[in-house]
C-alpha positions in Angstrom: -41.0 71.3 86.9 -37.6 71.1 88.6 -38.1 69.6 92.3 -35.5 70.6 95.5 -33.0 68.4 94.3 -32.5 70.3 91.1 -32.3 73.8 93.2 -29.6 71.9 95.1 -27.8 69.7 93.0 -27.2 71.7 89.9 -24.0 72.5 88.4 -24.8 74.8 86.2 -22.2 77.8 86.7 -24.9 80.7 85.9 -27.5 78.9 87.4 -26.5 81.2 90.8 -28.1 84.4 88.6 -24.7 85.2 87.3 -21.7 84.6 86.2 -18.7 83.9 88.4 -15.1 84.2 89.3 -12.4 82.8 91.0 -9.9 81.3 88.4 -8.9 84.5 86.5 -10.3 85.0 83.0 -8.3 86.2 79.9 -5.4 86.6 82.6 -2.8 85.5 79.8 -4.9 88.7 77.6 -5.0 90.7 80.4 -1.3 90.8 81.2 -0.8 91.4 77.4 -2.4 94.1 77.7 -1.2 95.4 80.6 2.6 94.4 80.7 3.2 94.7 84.4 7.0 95.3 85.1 8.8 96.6 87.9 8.5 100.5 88.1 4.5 100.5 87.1 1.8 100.7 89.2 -1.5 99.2 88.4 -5.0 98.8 90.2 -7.1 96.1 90.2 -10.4 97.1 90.8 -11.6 93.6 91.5 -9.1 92.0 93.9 -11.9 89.0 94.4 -9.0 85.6 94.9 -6.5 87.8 94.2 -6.1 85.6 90.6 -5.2 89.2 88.4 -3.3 90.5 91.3 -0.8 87.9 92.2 0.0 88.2 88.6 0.6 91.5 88.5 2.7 91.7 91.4 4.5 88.2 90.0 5.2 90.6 86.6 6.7 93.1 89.0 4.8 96.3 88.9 3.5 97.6 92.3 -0.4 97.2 92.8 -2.7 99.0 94.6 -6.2 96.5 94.6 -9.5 97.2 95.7 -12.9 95.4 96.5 -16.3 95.9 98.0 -16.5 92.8 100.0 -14.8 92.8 103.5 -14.7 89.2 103.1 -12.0 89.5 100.3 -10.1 91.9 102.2 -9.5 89.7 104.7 -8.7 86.9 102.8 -6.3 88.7 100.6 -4.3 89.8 103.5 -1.8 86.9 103.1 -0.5 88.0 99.9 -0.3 91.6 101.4 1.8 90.3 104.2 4.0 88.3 101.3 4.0 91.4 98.9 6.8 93.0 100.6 5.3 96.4 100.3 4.6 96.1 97.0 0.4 95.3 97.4 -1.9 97.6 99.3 -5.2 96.2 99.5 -8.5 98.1 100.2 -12.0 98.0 101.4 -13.9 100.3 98.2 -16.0 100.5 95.8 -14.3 100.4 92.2 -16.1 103.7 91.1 -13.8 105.3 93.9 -10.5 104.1 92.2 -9.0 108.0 91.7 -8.4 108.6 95.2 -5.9 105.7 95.2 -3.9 106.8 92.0 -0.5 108.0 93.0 0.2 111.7 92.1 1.7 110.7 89.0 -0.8 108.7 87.8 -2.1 104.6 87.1 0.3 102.6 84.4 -2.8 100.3 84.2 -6.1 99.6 85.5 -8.0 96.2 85.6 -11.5 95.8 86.1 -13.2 92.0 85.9 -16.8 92.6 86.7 -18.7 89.4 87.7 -19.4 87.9 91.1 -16.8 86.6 93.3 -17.3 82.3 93.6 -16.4 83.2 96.8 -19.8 85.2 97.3 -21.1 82.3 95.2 -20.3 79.5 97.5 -21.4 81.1 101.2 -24.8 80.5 101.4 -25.6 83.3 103.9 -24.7 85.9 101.4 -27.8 85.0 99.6 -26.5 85.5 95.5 -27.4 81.6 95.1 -30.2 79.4 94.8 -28.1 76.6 94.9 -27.8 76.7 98.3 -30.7 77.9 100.6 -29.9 81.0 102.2 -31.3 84.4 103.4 -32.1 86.9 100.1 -29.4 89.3 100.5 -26.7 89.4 97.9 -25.4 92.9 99.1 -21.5 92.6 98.6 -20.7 95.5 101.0 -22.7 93.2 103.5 -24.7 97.1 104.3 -28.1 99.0 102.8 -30.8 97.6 100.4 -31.1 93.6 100.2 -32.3 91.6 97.5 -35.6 90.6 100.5 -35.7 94.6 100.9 -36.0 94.9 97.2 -38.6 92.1 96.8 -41.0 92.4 99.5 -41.3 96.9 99.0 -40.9 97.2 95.4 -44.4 97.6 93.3 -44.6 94.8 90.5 -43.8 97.8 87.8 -41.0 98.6 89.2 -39.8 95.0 89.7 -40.7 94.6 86.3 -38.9 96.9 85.0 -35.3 95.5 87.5 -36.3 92.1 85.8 -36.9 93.1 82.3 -33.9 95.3 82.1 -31.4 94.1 84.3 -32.2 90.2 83.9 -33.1 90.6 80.4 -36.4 88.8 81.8 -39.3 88.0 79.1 -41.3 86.9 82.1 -41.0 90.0 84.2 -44.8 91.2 84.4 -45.9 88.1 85.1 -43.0 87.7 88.0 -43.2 90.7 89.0 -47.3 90.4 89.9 -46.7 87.1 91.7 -44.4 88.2 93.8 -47.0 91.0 94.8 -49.2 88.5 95.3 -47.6 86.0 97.8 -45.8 88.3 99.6 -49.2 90.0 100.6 -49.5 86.8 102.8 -45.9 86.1 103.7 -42.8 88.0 102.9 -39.8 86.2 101.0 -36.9 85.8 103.1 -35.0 82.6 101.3 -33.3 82.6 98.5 -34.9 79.1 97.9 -38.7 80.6 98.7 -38.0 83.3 95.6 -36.6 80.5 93.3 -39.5 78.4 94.2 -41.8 80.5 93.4 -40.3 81.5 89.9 -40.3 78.2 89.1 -44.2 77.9 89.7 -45.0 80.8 87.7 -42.9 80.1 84.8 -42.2 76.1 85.0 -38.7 74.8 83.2 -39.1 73.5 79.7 -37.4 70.5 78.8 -35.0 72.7 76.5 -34.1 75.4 79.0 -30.5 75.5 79.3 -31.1 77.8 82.6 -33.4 77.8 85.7 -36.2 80.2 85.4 -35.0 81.9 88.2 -31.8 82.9 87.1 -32.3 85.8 85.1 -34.7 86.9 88.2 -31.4 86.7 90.5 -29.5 88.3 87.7 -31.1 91.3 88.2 -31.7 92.0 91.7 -27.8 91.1 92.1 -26.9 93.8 89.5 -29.7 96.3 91.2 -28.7 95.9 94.6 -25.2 96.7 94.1 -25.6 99.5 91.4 -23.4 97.1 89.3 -23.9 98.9 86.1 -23.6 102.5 87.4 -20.5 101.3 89.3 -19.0 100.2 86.2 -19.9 103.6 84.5 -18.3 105.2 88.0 -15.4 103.2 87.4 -14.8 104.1 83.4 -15.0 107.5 83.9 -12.6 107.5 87.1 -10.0 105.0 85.4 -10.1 108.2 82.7 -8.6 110.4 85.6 -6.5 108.1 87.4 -4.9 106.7 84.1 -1.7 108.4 83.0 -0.3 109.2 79.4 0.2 105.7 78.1 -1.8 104.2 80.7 -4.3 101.1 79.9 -7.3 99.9 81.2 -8.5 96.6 80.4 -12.3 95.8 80.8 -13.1 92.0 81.1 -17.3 91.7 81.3 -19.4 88.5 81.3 -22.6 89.5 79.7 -24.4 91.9 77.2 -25.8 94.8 79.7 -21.9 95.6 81.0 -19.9 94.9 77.2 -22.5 97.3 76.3 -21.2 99.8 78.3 -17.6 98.9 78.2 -17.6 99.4 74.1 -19.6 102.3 74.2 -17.2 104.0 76.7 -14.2 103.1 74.7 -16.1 104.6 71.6 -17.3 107.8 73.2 -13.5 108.4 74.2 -12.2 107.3 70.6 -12.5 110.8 69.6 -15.0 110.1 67.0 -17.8 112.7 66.5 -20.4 113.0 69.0 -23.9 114.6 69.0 -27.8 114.2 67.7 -27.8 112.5 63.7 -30.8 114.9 63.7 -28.7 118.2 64.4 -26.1 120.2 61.7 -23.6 120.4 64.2 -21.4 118.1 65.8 -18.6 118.6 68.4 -15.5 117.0 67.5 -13.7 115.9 70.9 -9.9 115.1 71.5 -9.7 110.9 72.3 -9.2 110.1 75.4 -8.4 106.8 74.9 -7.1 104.7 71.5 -7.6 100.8 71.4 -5.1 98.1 72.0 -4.8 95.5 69.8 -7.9 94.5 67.9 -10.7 95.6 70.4 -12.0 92.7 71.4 -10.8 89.6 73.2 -12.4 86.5 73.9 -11.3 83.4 75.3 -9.5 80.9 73.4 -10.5 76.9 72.8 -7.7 76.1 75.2 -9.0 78.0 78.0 -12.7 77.4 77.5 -12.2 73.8 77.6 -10.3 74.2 81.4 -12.5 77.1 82.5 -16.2 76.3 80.9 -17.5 79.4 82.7 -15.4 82.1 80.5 -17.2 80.9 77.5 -19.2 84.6 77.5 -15.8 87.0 79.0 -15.0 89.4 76.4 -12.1 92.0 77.0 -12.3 95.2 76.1 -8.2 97.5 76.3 -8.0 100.7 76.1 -4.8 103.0 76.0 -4.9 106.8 77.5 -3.6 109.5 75.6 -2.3 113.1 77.5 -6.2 114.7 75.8 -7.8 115.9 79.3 -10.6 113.4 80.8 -13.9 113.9 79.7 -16.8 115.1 81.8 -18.3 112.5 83.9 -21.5 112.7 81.6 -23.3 109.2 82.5 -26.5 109.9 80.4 -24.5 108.8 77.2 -24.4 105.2 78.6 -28.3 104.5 78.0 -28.6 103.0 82.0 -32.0 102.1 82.8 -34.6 104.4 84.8 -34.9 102.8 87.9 -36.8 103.1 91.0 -33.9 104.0 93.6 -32.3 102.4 96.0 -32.5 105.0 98.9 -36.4 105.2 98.6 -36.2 101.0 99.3 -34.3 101.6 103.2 -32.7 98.3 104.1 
């Protein structure tokens, strides 16, 4: 069993319960995609650093970026101030990314979905065990925390947040601890949770990860709606995206790829409907693929940046077929307990 120094010390980079960035990933890919020039304006739906961003804007298209945190709003203002008019920077929710396409239409759409190493390293934010902190990991830094999620939740349904989302195999047995000791005291650390993970389901001496990071894994994605954000976000990059418009998708684990390459090959214009049915509707593609599909990191890049050895890329390119209807139930998302029954 791991002792406090090893919930304090360790380097591993997903040993936080995701994985993280700061140092853009792909960027290099993601520009290829994208080719910013001057005239083209392109969203990043992750402004995080500002890593994706300053590139852009250093390529010369205009860019409009957004971000959840308030924290990276304010830190971005800076290049905002440096832009000369050519950033705008705002406090949103990537699912919302429409609303800030011009009339005309995006020339290009970014989305980089991990947590910021920003959110990583403040331990009052609560998304790291690392550090000791309160059990919050709410981006917006508003609603349902990680502690509101842990202490109200019945063991099934944390079960089923840590089996799904966390890819957990040790979920039920978790899940029914956590029931347990919070009976006689609530969890209010991220340290207390990690703790008691480790009790329940001690570190083997070939575990590459801490046994609580799948557990932080999945309350992270829960609390934030990450995956139904990024479904959100899909379907309203479809919208915003003009003729010849791309999107480029960079994810860092199974649960969002999943959802990336089944979006792109729903919108491929392939055939859609039941195997078990006759009848099949044939639907116009919304989107065709750039390059070959998928992009991963190179040797190069992995050797600098050890923590894009799972970032895949995903690039899309819009055609002028009309946007799809924002039919979610295609995506295979989890049946959750919700987050308005929790109250924060």
């Amino acid at each position: 069993m791991a002792g406090t120094g090893d919930l304090a010390g360790s380097s591993r980079p997903d040993a936080d319960g995701g994985p993280v960035r700061h140092t853009p990933v792909l960027l290099q890919e993601v520009l290829d995609a994208l080719q910013p020039e001057a005239g083209k304006v392109i969203l990043d739906g992750t402004f995080g650093a500002g890593g994706y961003t300053k590139a852009l804007l250093d390529g010369g298209a205009d860019v409009i970026a957004l971000d959840r945190d308030p924290a990276a709003i304010s830190g971005g203002q800076p290049l905002v101030d440096a832009s000369n008019g050519k950033l705008s920077l705002h406090q949103s929710r990537f699912s919302l990314l429409d609303e800030f396409a011009p009339d005309g239409g995006l020339d290009g759409v970014v989305l980089d979905i991990g947590v910021s190493s920003m959110q990583i390293d403040e331990a009052d934010r609560g998304f790291s065990f690392q550090k000791d902190g309160p059990l919050d990991m709410r981006m917006e830094r508003a609603g349902v925390s990680a502690a509101d999620v842990v202490n109200r939740l019945k063991a099934g349904d944390l079960a089923r947040i840590f089996g799904f989302l966390g890819e957990e195999r040790q979920a039920g047995r978790i899940a029914r601890a956590i029931e347990k000791r919070r009976a006689e005291e609530p969890f209010r650390t991220t340290r207390d949770l990690a703790r008691m993970i480790e009790t329940v389901t001690p570190r083997k001496a070939k575990d590459k990860i801490h046994p609580a990071t799948r557990v932080f894994q999945a309350l992270r994605i829960y609390v934030n709606d990450e995956l139904g954000e990024l479904v959100a976000a899909l379907i309203a990059a479809e919208r915003a995206l003009k003729p010849g418009g791309r999107l480029a998708v960079v994810t860092f684990h199974s649960l969002e790829d999943r959802i990336a390459k089944r979006f792109f090959a729903e919108r491929s214009g392939k055939a859609s409907g039941s195997r078990h049915l006759p009848q099949v509707e044939i639907i116009a593609a919304t989107f065709v693929p750039v390059g070959k599909g998928l992009v991963t990191p190179g040797d190069e890049e992995l050797s600098d940046n050890p923590r894009a050895r799972s970032a895949k890329l995903r690039c899309g390119q819009r055609t002028d077929a009309k946007a799809q209807r924002a039919d979610i139930s295609v995506f295979g998302l989890p049946n959750l307990a919700e987050l308005d029954a929790i109250g924060g």
